[in-house]
N, C-alpha and C positions, 0 to 999 in steps of 0.2 A: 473777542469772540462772542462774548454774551450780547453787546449791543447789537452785531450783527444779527443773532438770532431772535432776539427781541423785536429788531425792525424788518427781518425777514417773514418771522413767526408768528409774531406777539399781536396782543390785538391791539385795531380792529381786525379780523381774518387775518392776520399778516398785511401788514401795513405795504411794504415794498411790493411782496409777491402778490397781494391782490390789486395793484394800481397796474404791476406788468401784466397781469392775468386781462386784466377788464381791460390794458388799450393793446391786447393781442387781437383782439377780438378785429378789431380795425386794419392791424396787419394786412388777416384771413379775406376785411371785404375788399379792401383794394386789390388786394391779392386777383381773388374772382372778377371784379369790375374788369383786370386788365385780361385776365385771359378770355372771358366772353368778349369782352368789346375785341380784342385784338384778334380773338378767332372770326369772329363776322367777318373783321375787315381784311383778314389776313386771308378767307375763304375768296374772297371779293379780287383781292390783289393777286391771288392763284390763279384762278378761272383765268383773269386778263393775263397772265404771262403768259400763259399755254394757247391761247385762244388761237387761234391760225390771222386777227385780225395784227398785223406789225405792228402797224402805229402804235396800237392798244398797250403789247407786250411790252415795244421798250418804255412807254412812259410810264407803267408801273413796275419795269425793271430799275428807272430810275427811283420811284419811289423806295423799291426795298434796298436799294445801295445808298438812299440818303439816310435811312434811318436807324441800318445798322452800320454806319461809318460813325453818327455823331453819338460820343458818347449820351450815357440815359441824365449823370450827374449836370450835363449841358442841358440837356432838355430839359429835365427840372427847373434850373435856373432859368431857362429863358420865356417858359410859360410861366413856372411861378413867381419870379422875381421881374426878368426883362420885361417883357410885351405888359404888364401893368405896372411898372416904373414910365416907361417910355409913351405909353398912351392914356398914361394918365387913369387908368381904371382899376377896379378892385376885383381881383380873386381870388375865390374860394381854395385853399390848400387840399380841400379835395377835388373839384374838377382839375385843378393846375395836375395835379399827381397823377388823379385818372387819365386822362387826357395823353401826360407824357408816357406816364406805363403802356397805354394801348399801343400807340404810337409803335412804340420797341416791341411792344411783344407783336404785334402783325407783321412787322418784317420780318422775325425770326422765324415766326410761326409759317409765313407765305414760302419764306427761304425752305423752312424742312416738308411742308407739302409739295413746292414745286420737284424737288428732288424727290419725294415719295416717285410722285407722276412719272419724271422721266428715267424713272429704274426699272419700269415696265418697259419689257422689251419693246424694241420697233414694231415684230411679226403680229401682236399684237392688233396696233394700230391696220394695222397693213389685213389685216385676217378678218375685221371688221370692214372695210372699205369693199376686202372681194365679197361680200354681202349686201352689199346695196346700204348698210347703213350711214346717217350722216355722223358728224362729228360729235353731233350732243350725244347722241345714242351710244356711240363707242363711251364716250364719257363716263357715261351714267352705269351703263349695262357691261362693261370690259374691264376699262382702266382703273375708275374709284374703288371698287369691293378689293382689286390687288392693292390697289400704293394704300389704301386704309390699313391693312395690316402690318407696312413696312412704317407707317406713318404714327400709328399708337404710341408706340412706345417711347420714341425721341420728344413726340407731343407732354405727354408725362411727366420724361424728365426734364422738358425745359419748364414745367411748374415749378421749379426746384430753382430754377434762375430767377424769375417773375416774384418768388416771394422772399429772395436775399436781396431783387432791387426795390422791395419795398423800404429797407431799410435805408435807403437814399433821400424820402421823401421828407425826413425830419428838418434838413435845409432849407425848406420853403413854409416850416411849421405846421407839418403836418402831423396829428396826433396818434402816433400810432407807439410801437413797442421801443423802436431806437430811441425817440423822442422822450416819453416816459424815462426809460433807461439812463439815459446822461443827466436827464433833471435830477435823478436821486444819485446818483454819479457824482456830481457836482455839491451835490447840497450838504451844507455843512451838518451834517447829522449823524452823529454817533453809531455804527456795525454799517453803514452804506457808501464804504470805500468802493473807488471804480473795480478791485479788486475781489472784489464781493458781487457787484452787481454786474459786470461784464461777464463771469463764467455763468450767471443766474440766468442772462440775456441768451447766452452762447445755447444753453440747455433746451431754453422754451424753440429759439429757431432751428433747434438739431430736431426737438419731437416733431414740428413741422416739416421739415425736410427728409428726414431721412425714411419714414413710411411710403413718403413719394421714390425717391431712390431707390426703394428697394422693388415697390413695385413695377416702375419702369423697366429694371433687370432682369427683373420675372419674363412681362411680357415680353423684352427683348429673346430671352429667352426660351418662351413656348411659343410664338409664332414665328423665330428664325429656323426652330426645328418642324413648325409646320410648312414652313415655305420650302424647305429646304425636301420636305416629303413629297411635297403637291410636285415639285420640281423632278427627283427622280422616276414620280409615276409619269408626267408629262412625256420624260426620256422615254420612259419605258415603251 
């Protein structure tokens, strides 16, 4: 027990908990690289579902069924390890990671906006039309301000998924908190049993995850009682 707190505690700043500390940080940027990137492209792959152009919808209906079929653990290997084993080139463990994270998070993310969009009733649509207005217009001015508020909160908590699959990315050696974690795991060193550093690890990804959790349930919660309001004066 004392070596553990020696190598936990002790200096320099705590040896273990300041190497987890400083490669969390790495976590957090892949983390945001994938839901910025994945939100762009997941905005991108939304529009085209919905669009009224066919062709458009199913080829990016097929994109968001190919991306959330193959697992993220696949994807990782086949950017970070396959496609530069097999053509011969070198990559970076952080493009390889970014690249696959965006990837997964824009299907998910495409998947829970398209479903935002079409939980606004039909009449809707249909109430803009007897107006004379076109399809962008309905878009912009009808349907977004509603599926935005049914869309928040699921958006939120699937941060909460996006930063438990960072921990995947240590397979293709990428530097981040899992990676850190099993090196001192592993290393023959005195208080840094996996038994010691796995509940350390478990700690630092529950303060990240669970502020998000909690405030995705919030908003679930004060805009389902807002919709639910805007809904009966509608009745009314």
């Amino acid at each position: 027990m004392k070596d553990a707190f020696i190598a936990i505690l002790g200096k320099p700043f705590g040896i273990v908990l300041f190497q987890l500390l400083e490669a969390t940080q790495y976590t957090i940027y892949l983390s945001l690289i994938a839901f910025i990137g994945g939100g762009l492209i997941g905005a991108c792959v939304t529009a085209a579902r919905v669009s009224p152009v066919k062709t458009l919808a199913r080829i990016f209906t097929a994109y968001t069924w190919l991306f959330q079929s193959v697992p993220l653990l696949m994807l990782l290997f086949l950017l970070g390890l396959g496609i530069p084993h097999l053509f011969e080139i070198q990559v970076d463990p952080w493009r390889a990671a970014g690249i696959a994270l965006t990837l997964y998070t824009s299907a998910y993310l495409a998947e829970v906006w398209r479903g935002a969009l079409t939980a606004i009733p039909s009449g809707q649509h249909e109430g803009g039309k007897a107006l004379g207005m076109t399809f962008a217009q309905i878009m912009l001015l009808i349907i977004l301000p509603q599926a935005f508020r049914l869309a928040i909160a699921p958006t939120v908590g699937f941060m909460v998924q996006i930063i438990k699959g960072t921990s995947l990315a240590y397979i293709i050696g990428f530097h981040d908190l899992m990676t850190v974690g099993k090196r001192w795991a592993n290393a023959p060193v005195p208080g840094t049993q996996p038994f010691v550093i796995y509940p350390l690890m478990a700690m630092i990804y529950f303060s990240l995850c669970f502020p998000l959790s909690v405030w995705s349930r919030r908003l679930e919660k004060r805009l389902g009682s807002a919709s639910s309001r805007g809904g009966a004066a509608a009745a009314a």
